[in-house]
MIKOLBA-499292 format. One record per atom (N, C-alpha, C, O): residue number from 0; residue in three letters; chain; atom name; x, y, z. Coordinates in nm, 3 decimals, always signed. Layout:
! residues N
SITE  resi  resn  chain  name  x  y  z
SITE  NUM  ALA  A  CA  X  Y  Z
...
! end
This chain:
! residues 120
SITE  resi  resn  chain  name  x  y  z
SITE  0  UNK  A  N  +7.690  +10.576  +9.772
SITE  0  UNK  A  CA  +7.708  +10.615  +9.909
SITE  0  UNK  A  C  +7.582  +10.684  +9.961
SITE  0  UNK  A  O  +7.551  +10.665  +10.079
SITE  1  UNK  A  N  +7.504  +10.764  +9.882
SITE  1  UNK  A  CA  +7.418  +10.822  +9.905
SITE  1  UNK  A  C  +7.276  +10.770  +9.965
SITE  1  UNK  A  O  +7.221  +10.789  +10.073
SITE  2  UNK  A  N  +7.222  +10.658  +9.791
SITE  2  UNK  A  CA  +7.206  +10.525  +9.851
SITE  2  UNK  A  C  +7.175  +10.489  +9.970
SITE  2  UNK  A  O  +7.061  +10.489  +10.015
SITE  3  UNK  A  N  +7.315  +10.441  +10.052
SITE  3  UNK  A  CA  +7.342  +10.361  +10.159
SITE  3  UNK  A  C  +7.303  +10.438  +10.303
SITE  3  UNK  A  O  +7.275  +10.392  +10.414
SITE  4  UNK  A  N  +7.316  +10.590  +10.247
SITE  4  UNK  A  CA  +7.314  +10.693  +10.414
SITE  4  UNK  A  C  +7.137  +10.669  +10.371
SITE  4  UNK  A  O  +7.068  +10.628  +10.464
SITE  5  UNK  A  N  +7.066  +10.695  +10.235
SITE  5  UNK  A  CA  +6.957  +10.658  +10.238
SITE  5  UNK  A  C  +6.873  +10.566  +10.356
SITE  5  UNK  A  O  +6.795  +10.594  +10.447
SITE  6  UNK  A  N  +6.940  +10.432  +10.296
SITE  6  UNK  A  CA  +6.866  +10.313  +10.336
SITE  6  UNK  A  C  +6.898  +10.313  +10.511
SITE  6  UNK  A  O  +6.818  +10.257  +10.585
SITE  7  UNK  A  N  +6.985  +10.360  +10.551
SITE  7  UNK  A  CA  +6.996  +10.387  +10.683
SITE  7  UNK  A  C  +6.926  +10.494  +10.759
SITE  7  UNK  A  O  +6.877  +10.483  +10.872
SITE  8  UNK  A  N  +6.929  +10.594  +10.685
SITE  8  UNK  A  CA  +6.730  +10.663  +10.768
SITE  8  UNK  A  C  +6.613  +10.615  +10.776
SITE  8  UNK  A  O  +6.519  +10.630  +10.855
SITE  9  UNK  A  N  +6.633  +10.551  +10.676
SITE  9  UNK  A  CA  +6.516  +10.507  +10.658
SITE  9  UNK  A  C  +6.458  +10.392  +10.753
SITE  9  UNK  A  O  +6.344  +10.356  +10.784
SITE  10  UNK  A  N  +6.560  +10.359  +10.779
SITE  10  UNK  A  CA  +6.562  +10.223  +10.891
SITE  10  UNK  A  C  +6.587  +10.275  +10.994
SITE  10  UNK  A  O  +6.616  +10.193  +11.082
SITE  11  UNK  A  N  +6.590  +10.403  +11.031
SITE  11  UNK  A  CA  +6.609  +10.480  +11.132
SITE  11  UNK  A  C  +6.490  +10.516  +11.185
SITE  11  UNK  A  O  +6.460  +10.504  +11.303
SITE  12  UNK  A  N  +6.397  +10.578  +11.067
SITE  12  UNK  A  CA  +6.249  +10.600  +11.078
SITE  12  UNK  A  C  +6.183  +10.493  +11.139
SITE  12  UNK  A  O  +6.123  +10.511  +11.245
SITE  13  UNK  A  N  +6.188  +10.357  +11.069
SITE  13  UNK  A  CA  +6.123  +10.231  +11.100
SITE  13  UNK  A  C  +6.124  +10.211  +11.243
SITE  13  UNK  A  O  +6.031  +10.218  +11.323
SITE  14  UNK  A  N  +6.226  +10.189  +11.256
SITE  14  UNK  A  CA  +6.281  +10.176  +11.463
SITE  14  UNK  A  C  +6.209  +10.270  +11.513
SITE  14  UNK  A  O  +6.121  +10.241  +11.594
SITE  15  UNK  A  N  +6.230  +10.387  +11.480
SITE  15  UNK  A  CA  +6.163  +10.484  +11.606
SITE  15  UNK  A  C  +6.018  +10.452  +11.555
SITE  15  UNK  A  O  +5.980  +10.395  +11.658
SITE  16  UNK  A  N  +5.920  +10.447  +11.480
SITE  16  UNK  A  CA  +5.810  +10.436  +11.506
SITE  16  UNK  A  C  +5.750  +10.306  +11.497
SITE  16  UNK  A  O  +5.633  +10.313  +11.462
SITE  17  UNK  A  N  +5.798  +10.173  +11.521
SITE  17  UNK  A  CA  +5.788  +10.058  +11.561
SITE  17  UNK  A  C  +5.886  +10.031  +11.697
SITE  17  UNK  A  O  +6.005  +10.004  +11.681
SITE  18  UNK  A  N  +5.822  +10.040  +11.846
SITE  18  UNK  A  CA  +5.908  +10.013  +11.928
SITE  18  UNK  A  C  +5.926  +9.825  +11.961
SITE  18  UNK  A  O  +5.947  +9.766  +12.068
SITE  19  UNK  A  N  +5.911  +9.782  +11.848
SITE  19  UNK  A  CA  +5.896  +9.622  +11.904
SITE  19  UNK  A  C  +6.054  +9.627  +11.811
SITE  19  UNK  A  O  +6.154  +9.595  +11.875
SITE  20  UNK  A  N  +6.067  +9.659  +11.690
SITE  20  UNK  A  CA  +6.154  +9.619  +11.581
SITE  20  UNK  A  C  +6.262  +9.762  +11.659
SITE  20  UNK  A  O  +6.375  +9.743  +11.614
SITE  21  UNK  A  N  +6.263  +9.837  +11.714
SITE  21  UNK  A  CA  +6.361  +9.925  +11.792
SITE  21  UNK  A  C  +6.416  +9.805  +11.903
SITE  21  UNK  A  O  +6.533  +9.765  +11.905
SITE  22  UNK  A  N  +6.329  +9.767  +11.978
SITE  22  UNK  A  CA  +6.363  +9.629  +12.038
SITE  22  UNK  A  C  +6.409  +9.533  +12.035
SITE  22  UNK  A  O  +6.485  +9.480  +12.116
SITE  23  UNK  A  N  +6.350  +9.480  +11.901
SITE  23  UNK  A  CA  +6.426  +9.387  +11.826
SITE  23  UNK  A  C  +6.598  +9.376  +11.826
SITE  23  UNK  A  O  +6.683  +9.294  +11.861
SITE  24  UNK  A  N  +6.592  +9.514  +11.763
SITE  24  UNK  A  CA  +6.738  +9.588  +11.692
SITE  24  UNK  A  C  +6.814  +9.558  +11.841
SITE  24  UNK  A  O  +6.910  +9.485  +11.865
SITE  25  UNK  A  N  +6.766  +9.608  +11.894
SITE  25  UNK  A  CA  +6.864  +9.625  +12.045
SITE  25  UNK  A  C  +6.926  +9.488  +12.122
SITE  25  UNK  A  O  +7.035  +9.472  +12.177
SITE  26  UNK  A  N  +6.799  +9.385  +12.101
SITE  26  UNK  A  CA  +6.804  +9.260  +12.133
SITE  26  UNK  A  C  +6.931  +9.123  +12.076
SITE  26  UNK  A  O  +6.990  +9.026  +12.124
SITE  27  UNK  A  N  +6.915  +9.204  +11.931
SITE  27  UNK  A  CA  +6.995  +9.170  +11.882
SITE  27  UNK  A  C  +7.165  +9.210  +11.892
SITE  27  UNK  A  O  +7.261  +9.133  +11.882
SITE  28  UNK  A  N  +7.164  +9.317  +11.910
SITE  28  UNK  A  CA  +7.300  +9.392  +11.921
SITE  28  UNK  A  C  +7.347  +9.288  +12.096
SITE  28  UNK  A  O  +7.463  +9.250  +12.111
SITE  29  UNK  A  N  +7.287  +9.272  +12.158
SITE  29  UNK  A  CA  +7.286  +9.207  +12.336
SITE  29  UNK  A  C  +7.329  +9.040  +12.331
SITE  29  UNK  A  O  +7.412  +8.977  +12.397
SITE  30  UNK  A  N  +7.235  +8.998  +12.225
SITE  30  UNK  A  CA  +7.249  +8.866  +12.198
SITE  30  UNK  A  C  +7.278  +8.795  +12.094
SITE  30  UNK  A  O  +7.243  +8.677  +12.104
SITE  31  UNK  A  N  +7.336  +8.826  +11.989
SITE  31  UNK  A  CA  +7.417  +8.779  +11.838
SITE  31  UNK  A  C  +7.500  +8.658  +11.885
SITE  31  UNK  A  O  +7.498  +8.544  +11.840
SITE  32  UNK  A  N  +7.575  +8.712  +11.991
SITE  32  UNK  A  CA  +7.678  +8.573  +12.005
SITE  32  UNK  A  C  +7.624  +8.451  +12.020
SITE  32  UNK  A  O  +7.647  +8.343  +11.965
SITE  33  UNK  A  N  +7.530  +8.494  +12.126
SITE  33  UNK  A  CA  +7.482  +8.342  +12.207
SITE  33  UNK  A  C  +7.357  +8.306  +12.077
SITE  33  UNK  A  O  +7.360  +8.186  +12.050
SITE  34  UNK  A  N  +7.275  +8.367  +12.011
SITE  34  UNK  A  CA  +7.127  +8.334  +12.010
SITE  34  UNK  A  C  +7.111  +8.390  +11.857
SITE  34  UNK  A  O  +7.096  +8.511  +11.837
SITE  35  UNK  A  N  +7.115  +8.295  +11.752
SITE  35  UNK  A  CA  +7.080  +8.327  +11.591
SITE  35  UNK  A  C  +6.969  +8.311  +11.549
SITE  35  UNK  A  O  +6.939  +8.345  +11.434
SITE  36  UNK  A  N  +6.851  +8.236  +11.666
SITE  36  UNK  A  CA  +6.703  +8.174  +11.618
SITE  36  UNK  A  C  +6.653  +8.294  +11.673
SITE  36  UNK  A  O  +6.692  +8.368  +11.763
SITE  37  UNK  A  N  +6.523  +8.296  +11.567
SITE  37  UNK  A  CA  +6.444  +8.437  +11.562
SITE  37  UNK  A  C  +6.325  +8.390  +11.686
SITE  37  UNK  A  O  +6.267  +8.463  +11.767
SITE  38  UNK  A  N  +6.318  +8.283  +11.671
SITE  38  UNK  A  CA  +6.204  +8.215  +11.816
SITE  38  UNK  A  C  +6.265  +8.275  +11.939
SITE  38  UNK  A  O  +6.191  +8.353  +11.999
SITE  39  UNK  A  N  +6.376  +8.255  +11.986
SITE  39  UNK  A  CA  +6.440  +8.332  +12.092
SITE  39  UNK  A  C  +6.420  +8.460  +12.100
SITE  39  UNK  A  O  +6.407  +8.506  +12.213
SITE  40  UNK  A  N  +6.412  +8.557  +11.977
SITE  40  UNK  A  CA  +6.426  +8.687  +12.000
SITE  40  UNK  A  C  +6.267  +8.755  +11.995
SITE  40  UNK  A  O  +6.251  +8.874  +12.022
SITE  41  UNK  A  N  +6.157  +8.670  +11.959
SITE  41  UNK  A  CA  +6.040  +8.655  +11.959
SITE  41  UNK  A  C  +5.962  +8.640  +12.109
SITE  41  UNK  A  O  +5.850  +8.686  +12.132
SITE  42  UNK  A  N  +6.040  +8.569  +12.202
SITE  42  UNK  A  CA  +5.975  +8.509  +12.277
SITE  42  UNK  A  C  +6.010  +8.612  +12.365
SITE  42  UNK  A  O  +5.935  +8.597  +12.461
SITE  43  UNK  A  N  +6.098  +8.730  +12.390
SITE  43  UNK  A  CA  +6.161  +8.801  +12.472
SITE  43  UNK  A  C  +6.067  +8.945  +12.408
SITE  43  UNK  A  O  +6.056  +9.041  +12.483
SITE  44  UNK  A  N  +6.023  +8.948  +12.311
SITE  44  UNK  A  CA  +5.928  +9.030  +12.244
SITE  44  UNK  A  C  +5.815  +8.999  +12.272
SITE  44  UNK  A  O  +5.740  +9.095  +12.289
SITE  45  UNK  A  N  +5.759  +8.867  +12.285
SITE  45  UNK  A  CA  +5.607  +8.849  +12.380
SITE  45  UNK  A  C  +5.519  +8.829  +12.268
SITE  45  UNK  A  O  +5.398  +8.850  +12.262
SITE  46  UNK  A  N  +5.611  +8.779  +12.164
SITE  46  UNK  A  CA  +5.523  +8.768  +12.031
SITE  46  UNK  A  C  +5.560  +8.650  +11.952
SITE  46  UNK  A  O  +5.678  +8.620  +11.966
SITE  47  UNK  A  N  +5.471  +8.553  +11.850
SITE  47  UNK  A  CA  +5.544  +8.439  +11.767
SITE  47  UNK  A  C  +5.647  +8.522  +11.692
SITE  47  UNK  A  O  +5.643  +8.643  +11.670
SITE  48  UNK  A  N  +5.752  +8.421  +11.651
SITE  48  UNK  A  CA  +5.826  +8.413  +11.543
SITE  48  UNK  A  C  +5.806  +8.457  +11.422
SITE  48  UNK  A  O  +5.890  +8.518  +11.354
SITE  49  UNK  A  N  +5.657  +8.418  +11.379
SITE  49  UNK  A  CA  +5.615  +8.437  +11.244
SITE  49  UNK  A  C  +5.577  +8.586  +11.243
SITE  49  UNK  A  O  +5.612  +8.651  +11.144
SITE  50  UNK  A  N  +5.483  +8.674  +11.378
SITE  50  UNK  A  CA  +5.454  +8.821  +11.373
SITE  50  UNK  A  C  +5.612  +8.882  +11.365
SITE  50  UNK  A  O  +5.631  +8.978  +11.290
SITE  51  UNK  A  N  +5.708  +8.837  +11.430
SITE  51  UNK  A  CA  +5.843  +8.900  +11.433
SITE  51  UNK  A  C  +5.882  +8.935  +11.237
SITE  51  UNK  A  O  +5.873  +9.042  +11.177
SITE  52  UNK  A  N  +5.916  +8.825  +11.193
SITE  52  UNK  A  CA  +5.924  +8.815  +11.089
SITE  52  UNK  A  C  +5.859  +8.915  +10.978
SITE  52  UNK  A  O  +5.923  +8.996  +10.911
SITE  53  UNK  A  N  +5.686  +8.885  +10.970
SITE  53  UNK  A  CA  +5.630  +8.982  +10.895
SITE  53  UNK  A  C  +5.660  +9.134  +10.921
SITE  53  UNK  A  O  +5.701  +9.221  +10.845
SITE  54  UNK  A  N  +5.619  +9.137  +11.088
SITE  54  UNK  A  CA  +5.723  +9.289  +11.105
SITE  54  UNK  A  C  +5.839  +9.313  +11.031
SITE  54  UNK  A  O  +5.832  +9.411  +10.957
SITE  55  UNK  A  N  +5.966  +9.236  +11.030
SITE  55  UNK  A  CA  +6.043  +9.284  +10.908
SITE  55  UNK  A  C  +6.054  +9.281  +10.775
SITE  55  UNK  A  O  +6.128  +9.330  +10.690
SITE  56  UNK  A  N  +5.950  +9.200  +10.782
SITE  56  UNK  A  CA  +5.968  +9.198  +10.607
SITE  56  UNK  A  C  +5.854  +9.315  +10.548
SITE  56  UNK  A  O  +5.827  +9.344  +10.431
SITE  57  UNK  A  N  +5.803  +9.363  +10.662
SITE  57  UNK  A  CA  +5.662  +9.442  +10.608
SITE  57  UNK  A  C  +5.799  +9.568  +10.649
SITE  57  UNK  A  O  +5.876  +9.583  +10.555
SITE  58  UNK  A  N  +5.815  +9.609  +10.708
SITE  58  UNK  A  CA  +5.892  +9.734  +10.737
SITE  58  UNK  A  C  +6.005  +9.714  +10.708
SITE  58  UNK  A  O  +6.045  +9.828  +10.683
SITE  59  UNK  A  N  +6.104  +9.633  +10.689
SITE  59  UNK  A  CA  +6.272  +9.667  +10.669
SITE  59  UNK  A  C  +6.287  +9.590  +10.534
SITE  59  UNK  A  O  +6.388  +9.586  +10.464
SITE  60  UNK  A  N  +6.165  +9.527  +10.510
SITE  60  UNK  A  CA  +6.219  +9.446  +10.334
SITE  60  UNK  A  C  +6.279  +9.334  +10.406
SITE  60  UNK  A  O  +6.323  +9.272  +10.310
SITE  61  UNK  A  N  +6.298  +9.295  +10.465
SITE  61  UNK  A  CA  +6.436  +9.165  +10.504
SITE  61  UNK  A  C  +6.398  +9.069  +10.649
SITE  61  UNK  A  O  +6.426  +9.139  +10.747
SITE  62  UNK  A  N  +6.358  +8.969  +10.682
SITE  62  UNK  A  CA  +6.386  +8.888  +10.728
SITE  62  UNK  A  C  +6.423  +8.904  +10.867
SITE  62  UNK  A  O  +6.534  +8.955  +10.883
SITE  63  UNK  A  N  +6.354  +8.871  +10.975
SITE  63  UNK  A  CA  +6.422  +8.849  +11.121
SITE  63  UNK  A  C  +6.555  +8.805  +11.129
SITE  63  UNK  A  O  +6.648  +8.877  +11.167
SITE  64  UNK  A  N  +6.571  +8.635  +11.077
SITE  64  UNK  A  CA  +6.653  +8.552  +11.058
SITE  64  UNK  A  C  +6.784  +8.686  +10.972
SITE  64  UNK  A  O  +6.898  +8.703  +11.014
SITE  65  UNK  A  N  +6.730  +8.752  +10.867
SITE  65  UNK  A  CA  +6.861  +8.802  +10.783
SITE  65  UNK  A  C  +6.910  +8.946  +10.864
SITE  65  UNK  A  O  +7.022  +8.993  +10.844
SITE  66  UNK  A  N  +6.825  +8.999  +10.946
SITE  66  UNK  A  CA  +6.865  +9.109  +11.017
SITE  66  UNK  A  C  +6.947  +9.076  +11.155
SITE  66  UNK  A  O  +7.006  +9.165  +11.216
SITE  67  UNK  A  N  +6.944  +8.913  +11.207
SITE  67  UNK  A  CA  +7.045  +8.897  +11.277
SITE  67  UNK  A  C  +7.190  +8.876  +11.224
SITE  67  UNK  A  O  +7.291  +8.931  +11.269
SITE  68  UNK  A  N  +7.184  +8.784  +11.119
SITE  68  UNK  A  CA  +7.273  +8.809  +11.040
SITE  68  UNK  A  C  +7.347  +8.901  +10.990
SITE  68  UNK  A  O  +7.461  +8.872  +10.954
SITE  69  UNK  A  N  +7.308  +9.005  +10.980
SITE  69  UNK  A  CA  +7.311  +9.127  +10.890
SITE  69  UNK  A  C  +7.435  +9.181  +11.063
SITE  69  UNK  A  O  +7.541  +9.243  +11.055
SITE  70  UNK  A  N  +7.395  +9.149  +11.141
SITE  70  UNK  A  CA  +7.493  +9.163  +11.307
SITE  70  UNK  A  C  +7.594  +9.078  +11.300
SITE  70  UNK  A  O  +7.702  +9.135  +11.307
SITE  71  UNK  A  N  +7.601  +8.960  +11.287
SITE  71  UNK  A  CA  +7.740  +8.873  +11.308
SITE  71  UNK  A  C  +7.815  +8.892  +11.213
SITE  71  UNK  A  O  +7.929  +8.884  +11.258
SITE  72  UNK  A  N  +7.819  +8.926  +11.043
SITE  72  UNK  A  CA  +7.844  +8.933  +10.928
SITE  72  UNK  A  C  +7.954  +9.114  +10.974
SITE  72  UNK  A  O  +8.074  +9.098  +10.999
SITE  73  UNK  A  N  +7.935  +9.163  +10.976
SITE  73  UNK  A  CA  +8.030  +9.246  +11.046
SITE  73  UNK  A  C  +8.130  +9.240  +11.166
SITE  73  UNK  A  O  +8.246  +9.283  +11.171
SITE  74  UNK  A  N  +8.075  +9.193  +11.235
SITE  74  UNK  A  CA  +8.130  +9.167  +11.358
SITE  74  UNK  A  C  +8.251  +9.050  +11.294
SITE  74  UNK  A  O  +8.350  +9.041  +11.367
SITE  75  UNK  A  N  +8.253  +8.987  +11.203
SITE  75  UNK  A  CA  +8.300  +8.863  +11.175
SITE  75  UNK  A  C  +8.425  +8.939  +11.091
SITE  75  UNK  A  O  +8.545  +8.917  +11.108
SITE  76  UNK  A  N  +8.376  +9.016  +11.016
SITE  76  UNK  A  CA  +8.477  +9.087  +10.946
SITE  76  UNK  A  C  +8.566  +9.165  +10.995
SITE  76  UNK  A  O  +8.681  +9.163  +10.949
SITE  77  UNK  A  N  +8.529  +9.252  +11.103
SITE  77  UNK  A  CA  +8.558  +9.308  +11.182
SITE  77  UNK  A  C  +8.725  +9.215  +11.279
SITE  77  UNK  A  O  +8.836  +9.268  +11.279
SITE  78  UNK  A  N  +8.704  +9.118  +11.327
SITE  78  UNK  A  CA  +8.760  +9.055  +11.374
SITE  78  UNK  A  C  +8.881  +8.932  +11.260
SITE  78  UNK  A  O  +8.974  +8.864  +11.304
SITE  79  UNK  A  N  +8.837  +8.938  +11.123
SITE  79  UNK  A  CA  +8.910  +8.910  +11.037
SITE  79  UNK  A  C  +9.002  +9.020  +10.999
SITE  79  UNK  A  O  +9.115  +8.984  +10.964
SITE  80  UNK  A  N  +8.979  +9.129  +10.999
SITE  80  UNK  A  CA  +9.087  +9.202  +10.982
SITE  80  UNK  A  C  +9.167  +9.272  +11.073
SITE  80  UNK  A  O  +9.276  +9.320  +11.042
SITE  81  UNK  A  N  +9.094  +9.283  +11.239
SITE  81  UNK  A  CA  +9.184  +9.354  +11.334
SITE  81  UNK  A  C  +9.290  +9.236  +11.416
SITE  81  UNK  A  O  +9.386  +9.274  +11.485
SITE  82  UNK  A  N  +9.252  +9.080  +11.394
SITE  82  UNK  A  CA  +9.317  +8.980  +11.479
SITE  82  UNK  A  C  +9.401  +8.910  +11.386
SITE  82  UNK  A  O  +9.386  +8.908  +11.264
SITE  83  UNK  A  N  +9.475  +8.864  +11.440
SITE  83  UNK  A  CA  +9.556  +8.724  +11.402
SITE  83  UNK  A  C  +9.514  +8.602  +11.444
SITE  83  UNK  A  O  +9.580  +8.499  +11.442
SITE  84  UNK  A  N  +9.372  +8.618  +11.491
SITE  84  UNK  A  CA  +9.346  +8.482  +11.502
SITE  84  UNK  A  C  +9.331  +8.339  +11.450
SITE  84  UNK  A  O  +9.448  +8.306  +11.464
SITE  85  UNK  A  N  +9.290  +8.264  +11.415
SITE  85  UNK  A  CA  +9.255  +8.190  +11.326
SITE  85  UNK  A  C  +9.113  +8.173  +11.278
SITE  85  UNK  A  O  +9.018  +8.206  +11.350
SITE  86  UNK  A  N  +9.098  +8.126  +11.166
SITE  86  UNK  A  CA  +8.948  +8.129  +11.135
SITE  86  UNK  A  C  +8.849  +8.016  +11.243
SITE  86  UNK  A  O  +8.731  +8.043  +11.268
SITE  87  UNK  A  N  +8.899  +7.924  +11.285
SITE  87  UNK  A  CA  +8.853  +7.871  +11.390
SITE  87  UNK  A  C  +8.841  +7.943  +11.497
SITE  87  UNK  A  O  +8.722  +7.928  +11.526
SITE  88  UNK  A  N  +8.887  +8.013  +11.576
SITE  88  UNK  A  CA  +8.885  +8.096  +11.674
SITE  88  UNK  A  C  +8.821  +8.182  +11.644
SITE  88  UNK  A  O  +8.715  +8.184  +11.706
SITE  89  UNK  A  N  +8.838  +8.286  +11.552
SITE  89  UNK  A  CA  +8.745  +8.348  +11.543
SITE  89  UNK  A  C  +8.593  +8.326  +11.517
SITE  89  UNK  A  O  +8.516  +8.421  +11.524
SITE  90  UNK  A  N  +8.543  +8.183  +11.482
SITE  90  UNK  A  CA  +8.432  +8.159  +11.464
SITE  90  UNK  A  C  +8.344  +8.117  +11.583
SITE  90  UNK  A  O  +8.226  +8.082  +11.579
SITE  91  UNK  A  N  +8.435  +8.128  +11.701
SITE  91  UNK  A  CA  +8.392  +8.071  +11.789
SITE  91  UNK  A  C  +8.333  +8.240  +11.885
SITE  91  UNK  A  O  +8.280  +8.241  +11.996
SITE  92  UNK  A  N  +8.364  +8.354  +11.805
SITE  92  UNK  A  CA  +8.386  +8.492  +11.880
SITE  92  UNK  A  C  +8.207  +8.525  +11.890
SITE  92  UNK  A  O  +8.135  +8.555  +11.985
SITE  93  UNK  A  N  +8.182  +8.504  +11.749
SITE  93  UNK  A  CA  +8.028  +8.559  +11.723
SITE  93  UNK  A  C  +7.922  +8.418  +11.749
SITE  93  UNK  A  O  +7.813  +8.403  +11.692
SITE  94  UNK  A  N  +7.974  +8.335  +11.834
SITE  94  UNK  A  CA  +7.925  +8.228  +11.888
SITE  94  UNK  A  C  +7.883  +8.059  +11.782
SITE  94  UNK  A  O  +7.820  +7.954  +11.794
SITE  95  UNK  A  N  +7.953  +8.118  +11.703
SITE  95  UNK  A  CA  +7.946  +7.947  +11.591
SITE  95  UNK  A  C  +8.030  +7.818  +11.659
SITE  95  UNK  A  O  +8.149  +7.812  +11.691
SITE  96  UNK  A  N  +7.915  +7.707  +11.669
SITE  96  UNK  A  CA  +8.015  +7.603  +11.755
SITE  96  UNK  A  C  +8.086  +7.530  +11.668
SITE  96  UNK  A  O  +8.147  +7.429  +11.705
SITE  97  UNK  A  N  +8.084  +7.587  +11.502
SITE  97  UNK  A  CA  +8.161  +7.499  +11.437
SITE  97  UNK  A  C  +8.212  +7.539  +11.346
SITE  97  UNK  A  O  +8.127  +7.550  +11.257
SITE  98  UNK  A  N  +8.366  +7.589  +11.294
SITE  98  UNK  A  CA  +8.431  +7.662  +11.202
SITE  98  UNK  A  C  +8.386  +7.662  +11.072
SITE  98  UNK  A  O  +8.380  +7.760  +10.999
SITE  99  UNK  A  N  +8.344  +7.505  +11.036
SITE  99  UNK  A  CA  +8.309  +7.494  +10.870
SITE  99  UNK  A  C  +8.133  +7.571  +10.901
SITE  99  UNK  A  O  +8.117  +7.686  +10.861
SITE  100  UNK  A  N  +8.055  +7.525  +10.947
SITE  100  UNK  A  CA  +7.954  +7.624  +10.965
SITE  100  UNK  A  C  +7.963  +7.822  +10.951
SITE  100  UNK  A  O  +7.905  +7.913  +10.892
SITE  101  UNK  A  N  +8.078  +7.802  +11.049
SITE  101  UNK  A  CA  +8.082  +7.987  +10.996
SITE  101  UNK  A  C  +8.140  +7.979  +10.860
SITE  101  UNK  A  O  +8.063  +8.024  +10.774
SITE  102  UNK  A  N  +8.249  +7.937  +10.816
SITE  102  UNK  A  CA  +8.291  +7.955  +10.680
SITE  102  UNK  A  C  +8.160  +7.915  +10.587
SITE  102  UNK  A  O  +8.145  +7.959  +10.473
SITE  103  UNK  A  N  +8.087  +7.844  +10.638
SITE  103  UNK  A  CA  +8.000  +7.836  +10.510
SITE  103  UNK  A  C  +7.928  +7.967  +10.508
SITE  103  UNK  A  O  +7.936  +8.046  +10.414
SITE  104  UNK  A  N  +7.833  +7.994  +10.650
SITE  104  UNK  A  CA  +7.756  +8.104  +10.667
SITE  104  UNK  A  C  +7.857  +8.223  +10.599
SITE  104  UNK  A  O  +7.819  +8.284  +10.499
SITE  105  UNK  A  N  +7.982  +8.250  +10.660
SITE  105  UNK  A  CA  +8.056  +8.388  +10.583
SITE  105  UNK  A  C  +8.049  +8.392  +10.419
SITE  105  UNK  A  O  +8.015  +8.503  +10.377
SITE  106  UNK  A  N  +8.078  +8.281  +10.303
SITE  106  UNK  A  CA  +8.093  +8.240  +10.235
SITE  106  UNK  A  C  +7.949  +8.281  +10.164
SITE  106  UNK  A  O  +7.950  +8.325  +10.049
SITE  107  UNK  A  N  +7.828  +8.266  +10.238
SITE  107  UNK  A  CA  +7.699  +8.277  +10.173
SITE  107  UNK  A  C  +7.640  +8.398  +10.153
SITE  107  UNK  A  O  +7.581  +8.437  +10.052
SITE  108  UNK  A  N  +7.675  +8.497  +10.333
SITE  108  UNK  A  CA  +7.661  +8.661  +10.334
SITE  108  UNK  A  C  +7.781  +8.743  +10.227
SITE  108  UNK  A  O  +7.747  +8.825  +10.141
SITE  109  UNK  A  N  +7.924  +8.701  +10.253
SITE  109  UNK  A  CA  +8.017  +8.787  +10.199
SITE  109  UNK  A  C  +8.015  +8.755  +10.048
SITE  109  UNK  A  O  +8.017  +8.847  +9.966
SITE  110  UNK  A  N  +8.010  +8.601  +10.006
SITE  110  UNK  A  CA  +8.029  +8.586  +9.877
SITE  110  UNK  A  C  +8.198  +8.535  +9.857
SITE  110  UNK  A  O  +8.251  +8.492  +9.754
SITE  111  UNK  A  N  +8.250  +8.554  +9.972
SITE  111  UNK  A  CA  +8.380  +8.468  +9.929
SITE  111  UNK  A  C  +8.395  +8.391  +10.095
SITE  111  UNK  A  O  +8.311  +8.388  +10.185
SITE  112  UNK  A  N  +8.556  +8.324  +10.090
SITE  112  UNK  A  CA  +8.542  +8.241  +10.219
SITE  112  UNK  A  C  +8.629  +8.380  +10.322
SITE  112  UNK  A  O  +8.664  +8.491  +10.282
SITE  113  UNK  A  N  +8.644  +8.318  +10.463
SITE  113  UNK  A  CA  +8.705  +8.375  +10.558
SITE  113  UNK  A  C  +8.823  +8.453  +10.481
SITE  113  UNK  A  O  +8.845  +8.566  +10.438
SITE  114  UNK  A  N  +8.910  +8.277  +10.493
SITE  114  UNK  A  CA  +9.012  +8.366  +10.417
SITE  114  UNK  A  C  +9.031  +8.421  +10.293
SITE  114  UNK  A  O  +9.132  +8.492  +10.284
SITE  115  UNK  A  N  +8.975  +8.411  +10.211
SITE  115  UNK  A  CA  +8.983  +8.525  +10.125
SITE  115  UNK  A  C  +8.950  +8.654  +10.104
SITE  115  UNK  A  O  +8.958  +8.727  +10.005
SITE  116  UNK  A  N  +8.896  +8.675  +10.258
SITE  116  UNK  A  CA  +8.843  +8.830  +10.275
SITE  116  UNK  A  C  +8.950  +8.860  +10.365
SITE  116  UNK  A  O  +8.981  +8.979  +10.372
SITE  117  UNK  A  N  +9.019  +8.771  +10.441
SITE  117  UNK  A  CA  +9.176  +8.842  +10.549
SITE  117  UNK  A  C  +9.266  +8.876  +10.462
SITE  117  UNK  A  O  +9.345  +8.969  +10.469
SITE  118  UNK  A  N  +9.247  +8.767  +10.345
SITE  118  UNK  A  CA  +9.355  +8.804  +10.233
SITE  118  UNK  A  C  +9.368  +8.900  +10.112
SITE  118  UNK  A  O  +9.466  +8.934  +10.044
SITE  119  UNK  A  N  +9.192  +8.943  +10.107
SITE  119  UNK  A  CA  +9.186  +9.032  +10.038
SITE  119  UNK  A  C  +9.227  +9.201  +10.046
SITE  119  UNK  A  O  +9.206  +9.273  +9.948
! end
C-alpha cells in the first residue's frame, strides 16, 4: 500500500513539473471515451506522437498508449461492478465499437475476462 501512495507522488511530482504530461493527464481524463490514439492526444499538445511518448517513458516509466489505458481500465471496472449492464453495453461506455475488442483489451490489462471480474 505504501508502495502504491509511493508511486502516486511521485507521478504527482512528474505532472506538476512537466506541464505538457499535466496536460496530457487532463486530456486524457476529457477524452478516453472518444480517442485511444496517442497521435490525437499529441496533436492537441502541438507535438509528434513519438516526443509524447518518450515524455512518458522518460518520466512515468510507461507509455502514452499505456497511460491512456491505464484511464479506461478503471472506468471499465468501475462500471462492471456498479451496473447490470451487459458486457456489450458496457463496452460501448468507455467508447469500444466492438465488445470482443474490449473483452480482449480487459482480458490483456486485468488478466482475466469481463466476466470474470463481475463474477469475481
Amino acid at each position: 500500500m505504501s508502495k502504491e501512495a509511493e508511486n502516486i507522488f511521485t507521478d504527482l511530482k512528474v505532472f506538476q513539473s512537466n506541464p505538457r504530461l499535466a496536460k496530457f493527464n487532463l486530456l486524457i481524463d476529457k477524452y478516453y471515451k472518444q480517442e485511444k490514439l496517442v497521435g490525437f492526444y499529441a496533436s492537441k499538445l502541438h507535438i509528434s506522437a513519438n516526443y509524447l511518448n518518450i515524455l512518458c517513458k522518460n518520466n512515468l516509466h510507461v507509455s502514452a498508449t499505456k497511460l491512456i489505458q491505464q484511464r479506461v481500465l478503471p472506468e471499465a471496472k468501475r462500471l462492471l461492478q456498479t451496473t447490470d449492464h451487459s458486457i456489450k453495453e458496457i463496452a460501448f461506455e468507455p467508447g469500444f465499437v466492438d465488445h470482443a475488442y474490449f473483452s480482449n483489451f480487459f482480458k490483456a490489462q486485468a488478466g482475466i475476462t469481463p466476466t470474470q471480474f463481475r463474477e469475481g
